[in-house]
VEXNUTOR-968070 format. One record per residue (C-alpha): x negated, y negated, z negated; residue in one letter. Coordinates in nm, 2 decimals. Example, Ala and Ser with C-alpha at 12.3 -4.5 7.8 and 13.67 -1.06 7.14 Angstrom:
% VEXNUTOR-968070
(node (-1.23; 0.45; -0.78); a)
(node (-1.37; 0.11; -0.71); s)
//
This chain:
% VEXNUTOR-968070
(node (-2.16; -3.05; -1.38); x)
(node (-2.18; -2.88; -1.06); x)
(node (-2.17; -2.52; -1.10); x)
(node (-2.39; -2.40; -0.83); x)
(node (-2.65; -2.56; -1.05); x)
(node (-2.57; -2.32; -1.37); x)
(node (-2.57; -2.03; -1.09); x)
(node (-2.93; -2.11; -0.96); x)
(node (-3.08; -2.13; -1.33); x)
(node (-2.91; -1.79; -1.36); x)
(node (-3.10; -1.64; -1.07); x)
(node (-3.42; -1.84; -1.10); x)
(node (-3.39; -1.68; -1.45); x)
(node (-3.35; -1.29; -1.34); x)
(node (-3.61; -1.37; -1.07); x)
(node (-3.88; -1.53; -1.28); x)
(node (-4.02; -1.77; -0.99); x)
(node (-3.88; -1.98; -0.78); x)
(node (-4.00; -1.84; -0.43); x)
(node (-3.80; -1.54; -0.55); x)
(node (-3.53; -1.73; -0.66); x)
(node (-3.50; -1.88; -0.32); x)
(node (-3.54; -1.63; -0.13); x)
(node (-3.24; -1.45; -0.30); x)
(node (-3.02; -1.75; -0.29); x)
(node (-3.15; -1.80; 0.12); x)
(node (-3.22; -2.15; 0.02); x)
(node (-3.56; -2.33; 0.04); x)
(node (-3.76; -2.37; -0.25); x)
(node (-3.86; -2.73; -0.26); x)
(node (-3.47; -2.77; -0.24); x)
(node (-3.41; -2.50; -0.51); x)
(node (-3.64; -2.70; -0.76); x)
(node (-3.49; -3.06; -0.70); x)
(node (-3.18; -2.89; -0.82); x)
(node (-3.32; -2.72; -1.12); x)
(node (-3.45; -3.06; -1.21); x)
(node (-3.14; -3.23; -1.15); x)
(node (-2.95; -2.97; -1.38); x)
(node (-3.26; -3.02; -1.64); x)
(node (-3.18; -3.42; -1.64); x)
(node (-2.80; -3.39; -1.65); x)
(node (-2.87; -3.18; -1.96); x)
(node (-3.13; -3.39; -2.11); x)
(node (-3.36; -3.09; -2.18); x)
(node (-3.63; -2.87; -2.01); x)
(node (-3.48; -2.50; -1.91); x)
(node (-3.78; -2.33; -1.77); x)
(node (-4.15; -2.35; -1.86); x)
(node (-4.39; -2.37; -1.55); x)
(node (-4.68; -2.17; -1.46); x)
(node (-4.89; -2.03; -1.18); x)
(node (-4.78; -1.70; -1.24); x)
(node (-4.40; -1.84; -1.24); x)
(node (-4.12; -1.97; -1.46); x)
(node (-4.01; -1.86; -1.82); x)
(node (-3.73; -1.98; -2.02); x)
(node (-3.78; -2.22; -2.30); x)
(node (-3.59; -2.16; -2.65); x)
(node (-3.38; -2.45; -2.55); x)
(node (-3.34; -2.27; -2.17); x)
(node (-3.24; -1.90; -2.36); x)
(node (-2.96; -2.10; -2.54); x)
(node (-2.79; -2.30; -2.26); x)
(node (-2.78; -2.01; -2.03); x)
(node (-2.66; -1.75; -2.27); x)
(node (-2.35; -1.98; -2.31); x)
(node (-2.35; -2.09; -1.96); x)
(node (-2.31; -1.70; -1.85); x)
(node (-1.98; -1.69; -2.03); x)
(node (-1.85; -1.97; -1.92); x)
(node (-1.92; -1.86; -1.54); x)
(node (-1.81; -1.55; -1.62); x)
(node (-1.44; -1.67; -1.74); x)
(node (-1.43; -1.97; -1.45); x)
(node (-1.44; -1.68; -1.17); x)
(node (-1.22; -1.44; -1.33); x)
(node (-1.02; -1.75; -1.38); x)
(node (-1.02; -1.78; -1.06); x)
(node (-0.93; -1.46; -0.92); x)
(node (-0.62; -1.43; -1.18); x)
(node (-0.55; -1.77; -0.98); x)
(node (-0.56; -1.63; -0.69); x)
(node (-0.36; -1.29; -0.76); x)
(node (-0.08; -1.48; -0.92); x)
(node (-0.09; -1.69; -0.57); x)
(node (-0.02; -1.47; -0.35); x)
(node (0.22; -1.21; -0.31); x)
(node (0.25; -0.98; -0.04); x)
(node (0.57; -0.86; 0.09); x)
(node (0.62; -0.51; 0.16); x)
(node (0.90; -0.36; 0.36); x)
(node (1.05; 0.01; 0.25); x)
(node (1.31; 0.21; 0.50); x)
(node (1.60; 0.38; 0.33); x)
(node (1.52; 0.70; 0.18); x)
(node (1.15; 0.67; 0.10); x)
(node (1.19; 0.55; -0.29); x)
(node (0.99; 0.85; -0.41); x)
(node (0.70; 0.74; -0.21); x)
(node (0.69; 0.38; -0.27); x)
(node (0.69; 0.46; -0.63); x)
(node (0.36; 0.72; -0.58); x)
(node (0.18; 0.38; -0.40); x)
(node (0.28; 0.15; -0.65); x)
(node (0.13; 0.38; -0.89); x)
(node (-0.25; 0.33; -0.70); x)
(node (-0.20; -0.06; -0.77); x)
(node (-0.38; -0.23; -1.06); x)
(node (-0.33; -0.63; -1.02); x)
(node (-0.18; -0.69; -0.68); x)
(node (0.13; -0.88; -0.69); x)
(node (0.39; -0.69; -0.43); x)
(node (0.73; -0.83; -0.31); x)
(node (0.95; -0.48; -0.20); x)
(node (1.22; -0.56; 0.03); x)
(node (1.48; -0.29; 0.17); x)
(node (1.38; -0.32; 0.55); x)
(node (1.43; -0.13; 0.85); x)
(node (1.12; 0.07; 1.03); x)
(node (1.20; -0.17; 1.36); x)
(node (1.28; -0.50; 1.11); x)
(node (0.93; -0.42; 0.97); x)
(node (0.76; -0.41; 1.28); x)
(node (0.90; -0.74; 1.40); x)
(node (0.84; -0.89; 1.08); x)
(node (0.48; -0.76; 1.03); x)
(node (0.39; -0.88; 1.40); x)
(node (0.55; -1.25; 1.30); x)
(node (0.36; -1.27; 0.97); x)
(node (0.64; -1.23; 0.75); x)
(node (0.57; -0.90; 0.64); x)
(node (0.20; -0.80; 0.55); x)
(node (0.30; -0.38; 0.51); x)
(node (0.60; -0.16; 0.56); x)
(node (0.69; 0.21; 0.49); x)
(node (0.89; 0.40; 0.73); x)
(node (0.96; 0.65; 0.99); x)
(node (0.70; 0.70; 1.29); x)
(node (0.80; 0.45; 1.55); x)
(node (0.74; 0.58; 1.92); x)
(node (0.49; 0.31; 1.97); x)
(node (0.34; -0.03; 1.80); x)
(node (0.24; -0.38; 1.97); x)
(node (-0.11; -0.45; 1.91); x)
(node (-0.18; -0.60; 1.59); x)
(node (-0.02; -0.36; 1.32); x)
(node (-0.14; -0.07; 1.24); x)
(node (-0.02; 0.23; 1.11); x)
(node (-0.11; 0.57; 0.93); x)
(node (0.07; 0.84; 0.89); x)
(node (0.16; 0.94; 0.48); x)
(node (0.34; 1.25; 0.51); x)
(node (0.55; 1.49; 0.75); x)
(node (0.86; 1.62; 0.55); x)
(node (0.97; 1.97; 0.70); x)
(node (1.34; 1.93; 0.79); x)
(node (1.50; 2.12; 0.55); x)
(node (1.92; 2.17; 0.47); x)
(node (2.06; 2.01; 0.19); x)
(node (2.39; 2.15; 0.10); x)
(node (2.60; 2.23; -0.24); x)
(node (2.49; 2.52; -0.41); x)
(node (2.89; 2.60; -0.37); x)
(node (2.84; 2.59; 0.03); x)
(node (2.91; 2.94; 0.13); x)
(node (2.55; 2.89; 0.31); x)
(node (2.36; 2.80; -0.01); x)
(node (2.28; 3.18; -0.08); x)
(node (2.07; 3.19; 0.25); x)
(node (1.68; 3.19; 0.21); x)
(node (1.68; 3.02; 0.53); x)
(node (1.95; 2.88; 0.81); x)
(node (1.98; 2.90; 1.15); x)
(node (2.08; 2.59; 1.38); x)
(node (2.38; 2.84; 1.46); x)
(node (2.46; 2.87; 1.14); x)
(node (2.52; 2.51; 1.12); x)
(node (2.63; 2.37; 1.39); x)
(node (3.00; 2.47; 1.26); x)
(node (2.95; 2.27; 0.94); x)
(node (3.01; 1.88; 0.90); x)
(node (2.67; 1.70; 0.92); x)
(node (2.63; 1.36; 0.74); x)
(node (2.40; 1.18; 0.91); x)
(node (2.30; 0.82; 0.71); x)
(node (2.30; 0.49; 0.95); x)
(node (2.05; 0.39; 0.83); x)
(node (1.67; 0.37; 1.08); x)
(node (1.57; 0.72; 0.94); x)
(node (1.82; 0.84; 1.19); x)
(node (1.60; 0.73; 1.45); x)
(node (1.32; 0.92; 1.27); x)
(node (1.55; 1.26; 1.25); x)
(node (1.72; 1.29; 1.59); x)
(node (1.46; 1.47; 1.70); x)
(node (1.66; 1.76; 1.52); x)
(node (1.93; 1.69; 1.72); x)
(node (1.75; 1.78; 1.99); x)
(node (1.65; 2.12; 1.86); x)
(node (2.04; 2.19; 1.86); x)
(node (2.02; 2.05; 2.23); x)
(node (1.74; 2.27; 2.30); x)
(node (1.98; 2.57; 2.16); x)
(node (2.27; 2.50; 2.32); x)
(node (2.47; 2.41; 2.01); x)
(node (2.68; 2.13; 1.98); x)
(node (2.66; 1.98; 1.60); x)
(node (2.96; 1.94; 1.45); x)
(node (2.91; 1.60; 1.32); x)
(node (3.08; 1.44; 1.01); x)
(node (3.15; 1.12; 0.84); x)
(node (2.85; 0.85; 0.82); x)
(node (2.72; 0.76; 0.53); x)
(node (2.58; 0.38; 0.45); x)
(node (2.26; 0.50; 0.27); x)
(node (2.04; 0.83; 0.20); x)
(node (2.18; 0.80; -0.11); x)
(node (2.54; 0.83; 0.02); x)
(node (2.43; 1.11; 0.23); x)
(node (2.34; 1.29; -0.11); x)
(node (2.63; 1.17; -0.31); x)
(node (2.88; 1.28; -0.01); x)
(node (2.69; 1.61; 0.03); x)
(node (2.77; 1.68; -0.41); x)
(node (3.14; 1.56; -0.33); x)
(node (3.18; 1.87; -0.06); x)
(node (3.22; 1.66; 0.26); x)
(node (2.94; 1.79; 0.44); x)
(node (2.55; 1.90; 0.47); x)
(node (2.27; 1.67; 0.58); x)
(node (1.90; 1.68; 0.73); x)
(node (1.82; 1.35; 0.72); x)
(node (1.71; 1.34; 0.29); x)
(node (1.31; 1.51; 0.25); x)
(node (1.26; 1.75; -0.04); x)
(node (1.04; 1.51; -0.21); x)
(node (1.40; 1.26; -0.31); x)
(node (1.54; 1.36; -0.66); x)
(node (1.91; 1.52; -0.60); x)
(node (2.18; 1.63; -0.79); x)
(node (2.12; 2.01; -0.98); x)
(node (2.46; 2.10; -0.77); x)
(node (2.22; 2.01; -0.45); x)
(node (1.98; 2.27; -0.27); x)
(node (1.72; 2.22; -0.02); x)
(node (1.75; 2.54; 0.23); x)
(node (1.45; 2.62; 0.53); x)
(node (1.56; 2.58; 0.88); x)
(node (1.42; 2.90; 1.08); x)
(node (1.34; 2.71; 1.42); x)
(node (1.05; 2.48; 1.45); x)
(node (1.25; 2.16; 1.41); x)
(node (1.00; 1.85; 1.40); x)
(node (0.93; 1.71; 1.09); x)
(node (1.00; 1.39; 0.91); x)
(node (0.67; 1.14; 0.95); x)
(node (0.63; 0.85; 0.71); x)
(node (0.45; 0.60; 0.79); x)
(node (0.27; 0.29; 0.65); x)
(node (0.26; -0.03; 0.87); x)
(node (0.06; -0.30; 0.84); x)
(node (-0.07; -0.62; 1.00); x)
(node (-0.46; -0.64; 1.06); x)
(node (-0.48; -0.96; 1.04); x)
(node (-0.33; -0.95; 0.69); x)
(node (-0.56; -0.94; 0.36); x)
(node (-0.40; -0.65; 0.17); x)
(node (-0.73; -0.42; 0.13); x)
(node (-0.58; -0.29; -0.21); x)
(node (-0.25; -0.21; -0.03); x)
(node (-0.43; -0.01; 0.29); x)
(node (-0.66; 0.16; 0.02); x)
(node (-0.33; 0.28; -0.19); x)
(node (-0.16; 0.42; 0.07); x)
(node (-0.52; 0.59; 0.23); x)
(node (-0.49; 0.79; -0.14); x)
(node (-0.08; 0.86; -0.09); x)
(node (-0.21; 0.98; 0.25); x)
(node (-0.50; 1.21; 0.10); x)
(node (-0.28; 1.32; -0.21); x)
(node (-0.01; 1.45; 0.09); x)
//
């Protein structure tokens, strides 16, 4: 049995004439009726009584549609579990950005997501090949055409030092005050993001005193509890160590901005609209 046939009965039904019917469908109505009759014969029984004034349901018409109205109902939503469990978008994350990918997974309800550790410039190139439908990261300086992006959050640069650092017991911290100290800076792309403090030391005429690199953000934070250094690269929203404090920086220092990538050609409404609350939630 063809379904579209059950589906025309259903709005012939709510219509209660076949003009109407057809008009809502955008069918023709001589067209609409051979099918109605076709459906009646496959059934062996008479669904609709006609009239002048239109087209009631028979006792016989009441009973096949209230089952046939489940059954559509649990096709399509069979369908769309189908289809969920089908495809599975991939989405890229930079290093140092777990607290935000776990505030948009939280807007998902049935999407199925694929997260993969990825550079801000892997994403980028993987986004405009297809590969990748999304990505979080760190504000690129520009974007070929094709992936879009919005911007999530700017961090304020902030200091994050021991609480033993003889520095810790400022309220704020001068670039001066720093530039002596070891800075760990991770390798990872969020360097790219942060150099722009760099510049500020530039801008100052300090020279940073830089110390060892660290593999990950959270190397940078492990290496800052061990004693070896400071480090501007980790945003106040990542979970540290008690021993760990977050200090201001008194000059305007750029901030952090995260960012959400993704290809327009891709079909990842749900993802776009998650991160558009992450965005709105700040």
């Amino acid at each position: 049995m063809d379904l579209r046939y059950v589906r025309y009965a259903m709005a012939i039904a709510r219509a209660g004439s076949l003009r109407r019917a057809a008009a809502a469908l955008h069918i023709a109505q001589p067209t609409l009726s051979e099918q109605l009759k076709a459906l009646e014969k496959e059934i062996g029984v008479e669904l609709f009584s006609r009239s002048s004034s239109g087209v009631q349901l028979t006792e016989a018409g009441e009973a096949f549609l209230a089952q046939a109205t489940v059954a559509v109902d649990a096709f399509e939503r069979a369908v769309a579990a189908a289809r969920s469990k089908g495809h599975t978008a991939r989405l890229g994350v930079a290093d140092g950005l777990a607290d935000v990918v776990a505030r948009l997974l939280t807007q998902l309800q049935s999407m199925r997501l694929r997260v993969a550790p990825m550079g801000t410039a892997e994403q980028i190139v993987s986004i405009v090949d297809g590969t990748l439908q999304a990505g979080l990261g760190y504000a690129p300086g520009s974007l070929p055409r094709g992936v879009a992006r919005m911007l999530l959050h700017r961090f304020p640069v902030r200091a994050l030092l021991h609480r033993d650092h003889h520095l810790a017991a400022s309220e704020t911290l001068s670039l001066s005050d720093l530039a002596a100290e070891p800075l760990i800076m991770p390798e990872s792309d969020a360097v790219a993001g942060a150099r722009r403090f760099l510049e500020g030391f530039v801008r100052h005429r300090l020279h940073p005193r830089l110390g060892p690199a660290a593999a990950t953000h959270d190397l940078a934070i492990t290496m800052v509890e061990r004693g070896t250094g400071y480090t501007l690269c980790v945003h106040e929203g990542t979970s540290v160590p008690e021993a760990l404090t977050f200090i201001p920086i008194k000059e305007d220092v750029p901030p952090l901005e995260v960012v959400f990538l993704w290809n327009r050609q891709a079909e990842v409404p749900e993802l776009v609209s998650a991160a558009r609350h992450v965005a709105r939630s700040g």
